[in-house]
PATOR-208141 format. One line per 3 residues: number of its first residue (from 1); for each residue x, y, z of N, C-alpha, C. Coordinates in steps of 0.02 Angstrom, whole numbers, always signed. Example, Ala and Ser with C-alpha at 12.3 -4.5 7.8 and 13.67 -1.06 7.14 Angstrom:
<nodes>
1) +660:-284:+390:+615:-225:+390:+660:-165:+390 ~ +642:-112:+354:+684:-53:+357:+645:+2:+394 .
</nodes>
This chain:
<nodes>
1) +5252:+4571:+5673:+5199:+4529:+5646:+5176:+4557:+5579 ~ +5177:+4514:+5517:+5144:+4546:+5460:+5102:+4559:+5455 ~ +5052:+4588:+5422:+4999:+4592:+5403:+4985:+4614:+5341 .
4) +4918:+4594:+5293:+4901:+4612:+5229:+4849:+4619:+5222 ~ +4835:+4673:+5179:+4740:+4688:+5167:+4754:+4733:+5105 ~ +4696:+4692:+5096:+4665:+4730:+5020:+4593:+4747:+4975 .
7) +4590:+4775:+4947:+4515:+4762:+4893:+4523:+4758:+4839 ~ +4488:+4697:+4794:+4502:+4682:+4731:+4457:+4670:+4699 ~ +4446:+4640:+4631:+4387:+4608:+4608:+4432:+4519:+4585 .
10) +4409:+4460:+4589:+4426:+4399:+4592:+4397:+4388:+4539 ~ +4411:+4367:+4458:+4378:+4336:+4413:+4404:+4288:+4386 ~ +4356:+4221:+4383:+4384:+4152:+4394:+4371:+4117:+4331 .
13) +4426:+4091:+4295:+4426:+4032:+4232:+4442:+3982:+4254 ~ +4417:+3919:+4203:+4441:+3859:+4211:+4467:+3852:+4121 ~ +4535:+3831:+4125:+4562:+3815:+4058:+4564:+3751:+4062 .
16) +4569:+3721:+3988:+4589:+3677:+3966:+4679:+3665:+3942 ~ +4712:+3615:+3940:+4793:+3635:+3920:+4800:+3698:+3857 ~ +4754:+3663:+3820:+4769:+3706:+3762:+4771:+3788:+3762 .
19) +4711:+3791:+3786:+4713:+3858:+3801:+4761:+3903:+3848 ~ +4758:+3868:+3931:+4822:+3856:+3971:+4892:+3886:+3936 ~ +4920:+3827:+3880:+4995:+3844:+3848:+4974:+3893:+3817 .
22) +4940:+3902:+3772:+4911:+3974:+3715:+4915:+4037:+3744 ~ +4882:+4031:+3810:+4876:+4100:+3855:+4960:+4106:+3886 ~ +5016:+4046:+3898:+5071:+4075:+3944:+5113:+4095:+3882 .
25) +5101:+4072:+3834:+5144:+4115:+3754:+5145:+4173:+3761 ~ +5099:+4215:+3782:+5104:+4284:+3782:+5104:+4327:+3837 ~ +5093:+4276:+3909:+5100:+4303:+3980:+5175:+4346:+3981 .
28) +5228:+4326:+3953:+5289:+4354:+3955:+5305:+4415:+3930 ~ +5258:+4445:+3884:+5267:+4498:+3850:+5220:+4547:+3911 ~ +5202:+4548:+3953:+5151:+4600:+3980:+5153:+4596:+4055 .
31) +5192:+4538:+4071:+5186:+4518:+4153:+5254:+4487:+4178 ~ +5273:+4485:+4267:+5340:+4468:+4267:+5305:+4390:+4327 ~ +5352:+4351:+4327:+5317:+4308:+4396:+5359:+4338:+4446 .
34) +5290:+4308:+4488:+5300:+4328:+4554:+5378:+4279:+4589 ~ +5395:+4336:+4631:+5475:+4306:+4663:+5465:+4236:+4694 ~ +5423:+4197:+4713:+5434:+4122:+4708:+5417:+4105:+4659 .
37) +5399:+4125:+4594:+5415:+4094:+4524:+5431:+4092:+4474 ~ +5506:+4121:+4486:+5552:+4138:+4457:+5587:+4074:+4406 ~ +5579:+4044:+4327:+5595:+4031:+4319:+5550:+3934:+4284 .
40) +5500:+3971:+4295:+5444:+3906:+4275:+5407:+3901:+4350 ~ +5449:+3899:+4419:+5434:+3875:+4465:+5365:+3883:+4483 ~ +5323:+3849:+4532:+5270:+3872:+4569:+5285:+3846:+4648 .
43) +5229:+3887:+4683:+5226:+3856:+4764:+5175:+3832:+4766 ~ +5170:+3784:+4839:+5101:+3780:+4861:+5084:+3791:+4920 ~ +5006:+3801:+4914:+4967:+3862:+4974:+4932:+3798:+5002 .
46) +4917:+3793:+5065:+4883:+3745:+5089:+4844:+3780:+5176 ~ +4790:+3755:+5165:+4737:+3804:+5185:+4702:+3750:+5223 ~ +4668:+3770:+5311:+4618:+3737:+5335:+4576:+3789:+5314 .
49) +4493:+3771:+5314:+4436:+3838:+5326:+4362:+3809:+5366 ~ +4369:+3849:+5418:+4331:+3841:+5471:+4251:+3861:+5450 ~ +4226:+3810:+5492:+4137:+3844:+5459:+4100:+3814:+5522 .
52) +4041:+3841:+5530:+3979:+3799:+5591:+3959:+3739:+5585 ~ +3939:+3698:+5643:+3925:+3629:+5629:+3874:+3608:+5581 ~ +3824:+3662:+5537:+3812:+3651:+5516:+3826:+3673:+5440 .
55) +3894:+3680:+5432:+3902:+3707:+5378:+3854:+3776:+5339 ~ +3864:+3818:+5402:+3825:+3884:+5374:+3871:+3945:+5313 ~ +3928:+3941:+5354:+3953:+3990:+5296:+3979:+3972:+5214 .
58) +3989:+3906:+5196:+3984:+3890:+5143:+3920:+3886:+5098 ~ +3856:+3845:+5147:+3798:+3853:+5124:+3778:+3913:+5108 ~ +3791:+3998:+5155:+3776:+4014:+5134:+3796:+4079:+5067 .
61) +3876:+4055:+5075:+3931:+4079:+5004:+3901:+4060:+4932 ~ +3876:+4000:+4919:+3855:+3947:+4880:+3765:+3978:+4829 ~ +3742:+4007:+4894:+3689:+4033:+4892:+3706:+4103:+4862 .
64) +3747:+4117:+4846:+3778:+4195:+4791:+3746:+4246:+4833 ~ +3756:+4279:+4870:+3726:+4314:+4937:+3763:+4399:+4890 ~ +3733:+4471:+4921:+3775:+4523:+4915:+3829:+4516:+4963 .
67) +3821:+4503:+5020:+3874:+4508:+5053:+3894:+4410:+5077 ~ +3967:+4403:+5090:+3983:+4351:+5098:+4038:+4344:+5146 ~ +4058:+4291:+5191:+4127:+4302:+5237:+4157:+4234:+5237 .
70) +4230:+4204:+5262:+4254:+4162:+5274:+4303:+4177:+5310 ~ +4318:+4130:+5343:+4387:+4113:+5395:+4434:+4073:+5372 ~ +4489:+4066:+5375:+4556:+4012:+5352:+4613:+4022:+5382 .
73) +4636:+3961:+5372:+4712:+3966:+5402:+4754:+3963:+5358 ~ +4806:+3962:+5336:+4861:+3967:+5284:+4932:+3954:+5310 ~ +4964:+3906:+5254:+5030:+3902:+5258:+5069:+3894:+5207 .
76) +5140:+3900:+5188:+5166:+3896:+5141:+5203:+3842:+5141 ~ +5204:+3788:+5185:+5240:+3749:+5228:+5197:+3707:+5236 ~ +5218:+3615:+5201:+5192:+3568:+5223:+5215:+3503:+5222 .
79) +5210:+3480:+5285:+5154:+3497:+5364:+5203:+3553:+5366 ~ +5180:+3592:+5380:+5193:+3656:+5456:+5211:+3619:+5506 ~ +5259:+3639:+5518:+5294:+3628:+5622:+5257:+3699:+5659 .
82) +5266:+3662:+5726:+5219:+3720:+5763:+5252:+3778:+5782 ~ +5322:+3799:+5759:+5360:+3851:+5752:+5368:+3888:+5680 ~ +5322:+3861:+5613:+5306:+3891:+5567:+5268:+3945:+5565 .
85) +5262:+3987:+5515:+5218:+4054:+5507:+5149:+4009:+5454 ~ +5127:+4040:+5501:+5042:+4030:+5460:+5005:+4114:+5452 ~ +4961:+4118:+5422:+4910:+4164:+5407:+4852:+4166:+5429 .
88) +4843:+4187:+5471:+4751:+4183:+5485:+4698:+4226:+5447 ~ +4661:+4214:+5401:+4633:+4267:+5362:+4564:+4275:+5374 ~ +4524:+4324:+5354:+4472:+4345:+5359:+4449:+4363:+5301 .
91) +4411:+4336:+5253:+4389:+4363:+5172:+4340:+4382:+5174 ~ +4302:+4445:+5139:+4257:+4430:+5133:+4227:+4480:+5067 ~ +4190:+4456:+5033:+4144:+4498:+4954:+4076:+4528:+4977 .
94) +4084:+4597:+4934:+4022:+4647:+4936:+4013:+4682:+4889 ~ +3965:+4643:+4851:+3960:+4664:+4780:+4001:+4664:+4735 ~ +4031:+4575:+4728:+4093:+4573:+4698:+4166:+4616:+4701 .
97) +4166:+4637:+4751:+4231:+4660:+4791:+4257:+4611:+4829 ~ +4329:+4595:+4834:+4333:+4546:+4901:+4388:+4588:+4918 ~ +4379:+4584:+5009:+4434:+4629:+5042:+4457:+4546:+5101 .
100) +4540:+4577:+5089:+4555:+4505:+5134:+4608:+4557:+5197 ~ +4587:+4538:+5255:+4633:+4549:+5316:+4680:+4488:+5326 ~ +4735:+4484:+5358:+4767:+4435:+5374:+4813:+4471:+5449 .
103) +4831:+4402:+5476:+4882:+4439:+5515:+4945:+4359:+5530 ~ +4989:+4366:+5505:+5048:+4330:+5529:+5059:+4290:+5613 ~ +5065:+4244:+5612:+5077:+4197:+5681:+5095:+4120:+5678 .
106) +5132:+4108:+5721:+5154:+4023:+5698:+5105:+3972:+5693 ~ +5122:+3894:+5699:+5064:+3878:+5701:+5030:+3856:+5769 ~ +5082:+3858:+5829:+5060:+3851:+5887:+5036:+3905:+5921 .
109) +5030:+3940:+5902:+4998:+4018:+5924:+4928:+4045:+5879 ~ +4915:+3993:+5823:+4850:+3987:+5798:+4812:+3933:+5839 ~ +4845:+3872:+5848:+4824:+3835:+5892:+4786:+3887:+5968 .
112) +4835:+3894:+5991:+4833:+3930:+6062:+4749:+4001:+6038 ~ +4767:+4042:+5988:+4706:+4097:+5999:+4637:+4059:+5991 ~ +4640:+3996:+5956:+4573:+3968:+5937:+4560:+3940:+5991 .
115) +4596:+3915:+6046:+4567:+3864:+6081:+4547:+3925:+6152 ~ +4581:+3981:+6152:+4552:+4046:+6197:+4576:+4088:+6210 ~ +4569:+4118:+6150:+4579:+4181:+6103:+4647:+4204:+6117 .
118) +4705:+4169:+6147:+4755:+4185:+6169:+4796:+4208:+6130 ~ +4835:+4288:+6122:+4843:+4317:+6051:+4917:+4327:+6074 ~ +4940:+4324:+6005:+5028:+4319:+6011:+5047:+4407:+6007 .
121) +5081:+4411:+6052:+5119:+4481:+6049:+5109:+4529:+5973 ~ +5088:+4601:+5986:+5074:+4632:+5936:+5124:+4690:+5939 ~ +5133:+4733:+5889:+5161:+4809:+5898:+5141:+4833:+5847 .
124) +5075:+4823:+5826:+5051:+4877:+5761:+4978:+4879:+5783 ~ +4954:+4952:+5761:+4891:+4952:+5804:+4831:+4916:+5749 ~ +4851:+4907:+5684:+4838:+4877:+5631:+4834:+4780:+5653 .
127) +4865:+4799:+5665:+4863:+4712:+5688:+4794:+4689:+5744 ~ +4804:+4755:+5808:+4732:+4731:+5836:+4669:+4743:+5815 ~ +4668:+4794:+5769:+4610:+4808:+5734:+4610:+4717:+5714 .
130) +4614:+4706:+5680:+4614:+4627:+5635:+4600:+4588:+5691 ~ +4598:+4588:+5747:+4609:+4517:+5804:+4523:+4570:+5820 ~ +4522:+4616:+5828:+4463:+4629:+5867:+4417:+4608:+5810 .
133) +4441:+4607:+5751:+4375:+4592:+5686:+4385:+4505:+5691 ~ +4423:+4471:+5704:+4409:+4395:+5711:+4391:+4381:+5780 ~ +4399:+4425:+5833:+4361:+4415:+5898:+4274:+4400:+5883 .
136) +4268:+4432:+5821:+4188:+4477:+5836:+4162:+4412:+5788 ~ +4194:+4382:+5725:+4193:+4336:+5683:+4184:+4270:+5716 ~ +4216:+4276:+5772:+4212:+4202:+5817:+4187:+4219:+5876 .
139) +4140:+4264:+5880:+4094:+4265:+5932:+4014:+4254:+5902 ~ +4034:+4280:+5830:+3962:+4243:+5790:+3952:+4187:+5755 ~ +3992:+4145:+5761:+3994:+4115:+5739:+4029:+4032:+5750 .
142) +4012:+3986:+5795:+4023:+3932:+5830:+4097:+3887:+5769 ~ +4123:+3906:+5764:+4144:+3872:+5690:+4204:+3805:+5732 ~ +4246:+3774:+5681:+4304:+3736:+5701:+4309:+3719:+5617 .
145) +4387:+3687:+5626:+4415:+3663:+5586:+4350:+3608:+5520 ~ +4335:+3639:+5463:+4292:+3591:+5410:+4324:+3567:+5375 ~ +4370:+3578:+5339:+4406:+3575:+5267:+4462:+3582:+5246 .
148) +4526:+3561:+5239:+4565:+3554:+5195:+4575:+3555:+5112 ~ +4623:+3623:+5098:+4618:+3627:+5026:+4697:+3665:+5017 ~ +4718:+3632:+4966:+4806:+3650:+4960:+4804:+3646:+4851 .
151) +4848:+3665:+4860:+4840:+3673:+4766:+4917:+3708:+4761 ~ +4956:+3690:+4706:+5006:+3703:+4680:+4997:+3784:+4634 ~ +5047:+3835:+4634:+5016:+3912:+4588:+5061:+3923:+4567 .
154) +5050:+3939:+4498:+5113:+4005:+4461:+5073:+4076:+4471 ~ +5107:+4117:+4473:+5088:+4183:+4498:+5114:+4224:+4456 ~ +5088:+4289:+4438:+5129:+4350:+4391:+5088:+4406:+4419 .
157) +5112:+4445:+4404:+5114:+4518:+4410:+5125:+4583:+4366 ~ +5079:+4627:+4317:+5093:+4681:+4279:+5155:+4700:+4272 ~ +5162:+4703:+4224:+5237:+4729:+4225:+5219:+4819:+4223 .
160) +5162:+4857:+4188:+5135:+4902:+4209:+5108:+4926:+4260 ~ +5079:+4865:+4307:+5018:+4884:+4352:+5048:+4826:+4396 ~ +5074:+4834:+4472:+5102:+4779:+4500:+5015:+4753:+4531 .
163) +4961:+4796:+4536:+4923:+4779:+4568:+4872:+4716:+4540 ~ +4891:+4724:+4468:+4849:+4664:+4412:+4902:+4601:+4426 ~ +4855:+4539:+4442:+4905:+4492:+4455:+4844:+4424:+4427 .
166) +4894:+4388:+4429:+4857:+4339:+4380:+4901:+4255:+4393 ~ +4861:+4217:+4418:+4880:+4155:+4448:+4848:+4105:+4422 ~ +4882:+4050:+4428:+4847:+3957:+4390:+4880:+3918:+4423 .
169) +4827:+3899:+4458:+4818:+3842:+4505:+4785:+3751:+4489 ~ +4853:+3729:+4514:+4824:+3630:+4486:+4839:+3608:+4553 ~ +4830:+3541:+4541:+4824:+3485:+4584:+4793:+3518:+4649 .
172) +4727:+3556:+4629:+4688:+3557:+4693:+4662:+3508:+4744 ~ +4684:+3515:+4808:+4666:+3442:+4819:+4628:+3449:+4899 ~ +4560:+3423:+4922:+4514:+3436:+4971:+4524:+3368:+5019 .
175) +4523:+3389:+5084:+4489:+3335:+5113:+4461:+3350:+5176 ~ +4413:+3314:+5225:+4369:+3334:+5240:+4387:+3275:+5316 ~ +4442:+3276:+5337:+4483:+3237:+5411:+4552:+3258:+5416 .
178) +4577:+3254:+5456:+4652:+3279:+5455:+4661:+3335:+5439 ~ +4617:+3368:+5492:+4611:+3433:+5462:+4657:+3486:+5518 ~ +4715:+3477:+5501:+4782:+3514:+5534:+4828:+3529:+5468 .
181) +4853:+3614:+5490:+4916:+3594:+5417:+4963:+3558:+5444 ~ +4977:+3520:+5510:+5038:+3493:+5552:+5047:+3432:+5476 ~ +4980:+3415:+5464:+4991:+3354:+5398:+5003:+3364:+5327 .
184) +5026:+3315:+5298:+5058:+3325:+5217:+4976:+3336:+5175 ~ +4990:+3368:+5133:+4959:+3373:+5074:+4922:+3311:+5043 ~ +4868:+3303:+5061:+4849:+3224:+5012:+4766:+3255:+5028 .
187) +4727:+3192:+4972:+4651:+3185:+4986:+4641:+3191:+4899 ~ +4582:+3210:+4887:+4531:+3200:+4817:+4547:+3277:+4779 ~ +4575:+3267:+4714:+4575:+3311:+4665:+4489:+3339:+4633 .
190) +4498:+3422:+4646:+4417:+3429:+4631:+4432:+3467:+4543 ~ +4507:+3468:+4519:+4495:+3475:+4423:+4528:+3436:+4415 ~ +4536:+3422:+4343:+4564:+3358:+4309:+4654:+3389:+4319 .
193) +4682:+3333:+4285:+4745:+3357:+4271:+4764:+3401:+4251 ~ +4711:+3396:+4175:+4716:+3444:+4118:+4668:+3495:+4122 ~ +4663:+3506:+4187:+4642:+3582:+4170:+4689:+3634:+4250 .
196) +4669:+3668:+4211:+4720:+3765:+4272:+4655:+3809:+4294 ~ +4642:+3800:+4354:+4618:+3866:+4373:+4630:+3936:+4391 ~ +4605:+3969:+4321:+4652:+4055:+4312:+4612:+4089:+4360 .
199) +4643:+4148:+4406:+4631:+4191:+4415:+4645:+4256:+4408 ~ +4596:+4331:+4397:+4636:+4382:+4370:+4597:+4407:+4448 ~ +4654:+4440:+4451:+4654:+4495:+4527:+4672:+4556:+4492 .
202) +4611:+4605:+4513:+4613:+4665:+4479:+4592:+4701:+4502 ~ +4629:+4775:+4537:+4588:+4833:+4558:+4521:+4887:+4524 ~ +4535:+4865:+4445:+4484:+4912:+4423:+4483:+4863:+4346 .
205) +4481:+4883:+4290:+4478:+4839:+4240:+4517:+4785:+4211 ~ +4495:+4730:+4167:+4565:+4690:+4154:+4596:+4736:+4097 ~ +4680:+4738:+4076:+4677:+4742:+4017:+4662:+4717:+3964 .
208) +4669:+4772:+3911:+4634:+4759:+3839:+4672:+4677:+3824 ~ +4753:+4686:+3816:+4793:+4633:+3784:+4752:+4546:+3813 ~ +4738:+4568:+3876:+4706:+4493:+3909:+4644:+4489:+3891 .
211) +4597:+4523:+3886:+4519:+4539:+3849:+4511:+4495:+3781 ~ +4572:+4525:+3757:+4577:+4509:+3694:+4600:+4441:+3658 ~ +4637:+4416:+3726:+4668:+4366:+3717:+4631:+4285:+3748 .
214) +4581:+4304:+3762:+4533:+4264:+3797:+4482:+4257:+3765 ~ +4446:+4313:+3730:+4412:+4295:+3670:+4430:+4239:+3611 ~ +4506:+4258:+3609:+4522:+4222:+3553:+4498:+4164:+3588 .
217) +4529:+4149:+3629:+4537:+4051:+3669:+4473:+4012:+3669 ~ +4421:+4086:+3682:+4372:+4042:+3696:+4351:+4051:+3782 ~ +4377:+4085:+3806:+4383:+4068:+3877:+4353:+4106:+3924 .
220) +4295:+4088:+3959:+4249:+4136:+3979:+4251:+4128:+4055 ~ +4222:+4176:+4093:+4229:+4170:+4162:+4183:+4118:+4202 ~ +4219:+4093:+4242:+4146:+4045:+4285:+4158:+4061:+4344 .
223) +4103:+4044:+4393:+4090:+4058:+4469:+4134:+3994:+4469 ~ +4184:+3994:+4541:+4212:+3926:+4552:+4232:+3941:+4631 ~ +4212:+3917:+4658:+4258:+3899:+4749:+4261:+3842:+4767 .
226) +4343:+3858:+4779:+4376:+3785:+4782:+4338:+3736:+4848 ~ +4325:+3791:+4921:+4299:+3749:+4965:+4214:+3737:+4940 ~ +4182:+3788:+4901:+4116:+3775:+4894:+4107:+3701:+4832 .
229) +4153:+3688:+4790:+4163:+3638:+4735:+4196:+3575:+4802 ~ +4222:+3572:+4839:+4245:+3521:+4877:+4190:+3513:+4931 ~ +4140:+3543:+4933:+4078:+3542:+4971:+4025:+3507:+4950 .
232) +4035:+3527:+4913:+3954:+3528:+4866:+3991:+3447:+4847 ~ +4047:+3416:+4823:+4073:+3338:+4806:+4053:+3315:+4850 ~ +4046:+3335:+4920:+4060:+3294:+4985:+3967:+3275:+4991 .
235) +3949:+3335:+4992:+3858:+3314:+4994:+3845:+3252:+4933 ~ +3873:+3274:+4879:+3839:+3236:+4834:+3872:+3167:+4858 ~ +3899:+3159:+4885:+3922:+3085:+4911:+3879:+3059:+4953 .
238) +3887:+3132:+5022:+3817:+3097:+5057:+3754:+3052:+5043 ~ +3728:+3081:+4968:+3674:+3085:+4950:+3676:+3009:+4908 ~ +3727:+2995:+4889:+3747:+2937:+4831:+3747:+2862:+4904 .
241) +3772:+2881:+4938:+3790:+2819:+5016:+3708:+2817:+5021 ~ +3664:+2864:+5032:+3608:+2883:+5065:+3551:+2835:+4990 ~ +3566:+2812:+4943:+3550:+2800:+4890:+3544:+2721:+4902 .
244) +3600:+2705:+4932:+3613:+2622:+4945:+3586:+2602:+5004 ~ +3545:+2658:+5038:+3518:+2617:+5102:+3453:+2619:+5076 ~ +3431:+2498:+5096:+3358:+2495:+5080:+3339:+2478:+5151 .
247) +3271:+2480:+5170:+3256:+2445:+5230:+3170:+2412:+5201 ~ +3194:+2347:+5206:+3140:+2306:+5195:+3131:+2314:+5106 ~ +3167:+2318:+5077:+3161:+2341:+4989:+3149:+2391:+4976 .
250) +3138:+2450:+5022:+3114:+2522:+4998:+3172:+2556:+5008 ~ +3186:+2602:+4962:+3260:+2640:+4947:+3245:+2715:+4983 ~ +3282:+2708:+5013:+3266:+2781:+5074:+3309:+2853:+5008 .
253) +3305:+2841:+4943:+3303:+2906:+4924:+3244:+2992:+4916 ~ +3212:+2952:+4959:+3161:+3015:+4985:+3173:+3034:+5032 ~ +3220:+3006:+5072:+3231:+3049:+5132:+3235:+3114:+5137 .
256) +3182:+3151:+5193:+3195:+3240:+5190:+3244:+3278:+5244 ~ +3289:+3236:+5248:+3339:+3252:+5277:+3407:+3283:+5219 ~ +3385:+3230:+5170:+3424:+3230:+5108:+3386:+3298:+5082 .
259) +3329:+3271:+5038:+3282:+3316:+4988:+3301:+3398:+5038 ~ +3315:+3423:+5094:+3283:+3485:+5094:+3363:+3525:+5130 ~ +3403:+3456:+5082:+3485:+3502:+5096:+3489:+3567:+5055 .
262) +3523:+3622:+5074:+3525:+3678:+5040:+3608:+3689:+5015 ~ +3598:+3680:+4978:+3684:+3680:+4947:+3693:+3740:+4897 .
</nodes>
């Protein structure tokens, strides 16, 4: 059974094309892609992420907390058959650190531990450490299947530093039913066409050459989460439906059901 863990720092751009092509002009001189993208190529990652019925752990991710956690499922494969490898992960940031556990299992054996706790054969003592930390994760926490989010990536890697890695991600795409990876990829784009969401994954500083090269562009860091940006769309919808209900000519946009959402 695989497993992966790490600690990093996550710093998040949103480009425009221009900048986008400007910045991969010089990705080649300093970085190699990663072995599925060899050659222009990219993959795509497609992800359920579990939260409480009342949407607590996004609400309270959203809320920029010191400490923060999430749950997800992962596949590289879509739909996934229930003899595919999925990822079960555990993320979580502390003080802008994010450390991610994972542990390898198909997808009928993610099925099977969620529905009671039924865990697929181990032989690393590393591996139960990780099941006893999502035991404890889903004992606090009532969660199920919320969200769907899959996105297409090119990936690279230091050609100095394999640990500096640097990814751009499109056709992010959310939805909020059909929430199995057993299903294809579809639902509501949360960036435009024309734009890439960069990420730099970095154990300790970025380099100078990328510092430098981002200044030029113009290109500054923003807070961005893909499930907290496909969240926060979904309320504001709520709130827009909740806009069109009158009763008797009075427009129920005062509702404090609405007014005292915390997003």
């Amino acid at each position: 059974m695989a497993i992966n863990t790490f600690a990093r720092k996550e710093i998040k751009f949103l480009l425009d094309m221009h900048q986008y092509h400007s910045l991969m002009e010089v990705i080649s001189q300093y970085m190699e892609p990663d072995k599925f993208c060899v050659g222009g190529k990219e993959y795509g990652i497609y992800n359920i992420y579990y939260d409480t019925p009342d949407d607590y752990l996004i609400r309270e991710s959203l809320s920029k907390p010191y400490y923060k956690e999430k749950i997800r499922l992962r596949s590289y494969y879509s739909p996934a058959a229930p003899d595919d490898t999925v990822f079960l992960e555990i993320k979580k940031k502390i003080g802008g650190i994010v450390t991610k556990r994972r542990v390898a299992m198909t997808l009928a054996e993610s099925d099977a531990y969620f529905a009671d706790r039924t865990k697929p054969a181990m032989d690393k003592y590393i591996t139960e450490q990780v099941f006893r930390e999502l035991d404890v994760f889903l004992g606090n926490y009532p969660i199920s299947p919320k969200q769907y989010i899959s996105y297409q990536r090119e990936a690279f890697f230091g050609k100095e530093n394999s640990d500096f890695r640097l990814t751009f991600d499109r056709k992010i795409t959310e939805r909020r039913y059909d929430l199995s990876l057993g299903y294809e990829s579809y639902g509501n784009y949360i960036i435009g066409a024309d734009q890439r969401l960069m990420e730099v994954k970095v154990s300790d500083a970025m380099p100078e050459w990328l510092v430098k090269k981002l200044s030029e562009l113009g290109i500054f860091k923003t807070s961005f989460s893909k499930y907290g940006r496909a969240y926060q769309n979904f309320v504001k919808e709520q709130v827009k439906d909740e806009k069109h209900i009158y009763i008797s000519g009075i427009s129920m946009i005062h509702n404090p059901a609405i007014m005292n959402r915390s997003v």
